[in-house]
C-alpha positions, 0 to 999 in steps of 0.5 A, spaced: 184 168 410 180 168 417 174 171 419 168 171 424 167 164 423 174 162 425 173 166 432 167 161 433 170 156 439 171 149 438 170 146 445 164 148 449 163 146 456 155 143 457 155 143 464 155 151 464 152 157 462 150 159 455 148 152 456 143 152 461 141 160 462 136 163 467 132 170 465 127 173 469 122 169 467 125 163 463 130 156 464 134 156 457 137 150 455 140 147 450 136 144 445 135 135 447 132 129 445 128 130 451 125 136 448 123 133 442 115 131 442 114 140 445 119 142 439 115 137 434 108 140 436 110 147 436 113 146 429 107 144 426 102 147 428 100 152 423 097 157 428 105 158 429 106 159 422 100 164 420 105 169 416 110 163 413 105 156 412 110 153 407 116 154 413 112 149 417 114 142 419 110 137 415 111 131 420 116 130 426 120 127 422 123 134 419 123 137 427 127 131 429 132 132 424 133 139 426 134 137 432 140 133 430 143 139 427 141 144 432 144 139 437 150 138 434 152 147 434 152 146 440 158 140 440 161 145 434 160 152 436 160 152 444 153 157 442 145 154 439 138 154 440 136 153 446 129 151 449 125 155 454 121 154 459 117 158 464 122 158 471 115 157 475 112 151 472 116 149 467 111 150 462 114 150 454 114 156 452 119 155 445 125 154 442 130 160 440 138 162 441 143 164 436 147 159 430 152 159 425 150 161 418 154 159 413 156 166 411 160 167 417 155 170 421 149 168 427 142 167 426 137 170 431 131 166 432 126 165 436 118 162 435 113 160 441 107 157 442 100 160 442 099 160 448 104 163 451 105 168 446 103 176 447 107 175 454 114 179 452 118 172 452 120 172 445 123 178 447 125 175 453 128 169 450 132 173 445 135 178 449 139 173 452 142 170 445 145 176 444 148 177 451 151 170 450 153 170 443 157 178 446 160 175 451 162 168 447 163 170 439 163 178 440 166 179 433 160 175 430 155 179 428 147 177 429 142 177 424 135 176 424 131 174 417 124 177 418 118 177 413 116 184 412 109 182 414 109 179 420 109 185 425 111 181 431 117 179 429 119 186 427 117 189 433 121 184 437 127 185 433 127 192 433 125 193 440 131 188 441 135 193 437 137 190 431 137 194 424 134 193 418 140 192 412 137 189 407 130 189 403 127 184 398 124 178 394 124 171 399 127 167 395 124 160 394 117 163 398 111 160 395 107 167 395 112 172 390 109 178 392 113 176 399 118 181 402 125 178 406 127 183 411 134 182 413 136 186 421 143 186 423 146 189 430 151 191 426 154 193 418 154 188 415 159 188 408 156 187 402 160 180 401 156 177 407 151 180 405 150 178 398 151 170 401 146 171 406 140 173 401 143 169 395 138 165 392 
């Protein structure tokens, strides 16, 4: 039986866009090895993970092996995470995209540094994923997992025009009074949506 999973490409070109796209402000490109010392000390600086401390690397070592696998949905998929730097200094300013979940849908990412946060490039960052994922996987439906509390993520989400479609336990979070907001930019049938939330 097919579904949006098999309209996911098997061949991507790296030398054209999505894996290098510029916006009004940003150079994105496709997660590297390069990238990894920006990536790691993103990652596991606790003032990025302020609304989700257990959701932080504890060392590279755990940066390095996402990177790996992030790296390899390009190779896959012909889509993924990309890094982001600022068009005029090349300053790192995160790391964000879209990618396969196991559900058959994409998931929306997007975290940035402290420094260069409050400045609408997450917003930025995010908006161009979803135009790439419209062009590339269109059939693909985009979520974004939020935690209730982080207002940010939330504000971004919706500025971006995704909607709310599920509301519950975070599962596997060590605070039980934590609430997982699942946004979508579409429907989603309640088969997907029972994979997504499963424990």
């Amino acid at each position: 039986m097919s579904g949006p999973r098999d309209s996911l490409p098997r061949v991507p070109d790296l030398t054209h866009p999505p894996y290098r796209t510029v916006t009004d402000r940003l150079v994105l490109t496709a997660v590297a090895r390069g990238d990894l010392d920006d990536l790691a000390a993103l990652h596991t600086d606790p003032r990025v993970w302020a609304h989700f401390p257990s959701g932080r690397h504890p060392d590279r070592a755990r940066t390095e092996s996402d990177l790996t696998e992030w790296r390899a949905d390009w190779q896959r998929d012909g889509i993924g995470y990309w890094t982001a730097r600022r068009r005029d200094d090349g300053a790192f300013v995160g790391v964000g995209g879209v990618r396969r979940r196991p559900a058959g849908v994409l998931n929306l990412y997007y975290r940035i540094v402290p420094e260069q946060q409050g400045r609408g490039y997450a917003s930025e960052l995010a908006r161009a994923a979803l135009d790439a994922a419209g062009r590339i996987v269109p059939g693909v439906p985009v979520t974004a997992f939020l935690l209730e509390h982080n207002t940010g993520s939330k504000a971004t989400a919706e500025r971006l025009g995704l909607t709310p479609v599920w509301r519950g336990p975070d599962a596997g979070n060590p605070d039980p009074e934590a609430v997982r907001l699942v946004y979508a930019d579409r429907p989603l049938d309640d088969a997907v949506l029972s994979e997504l939330v499963r424990p």
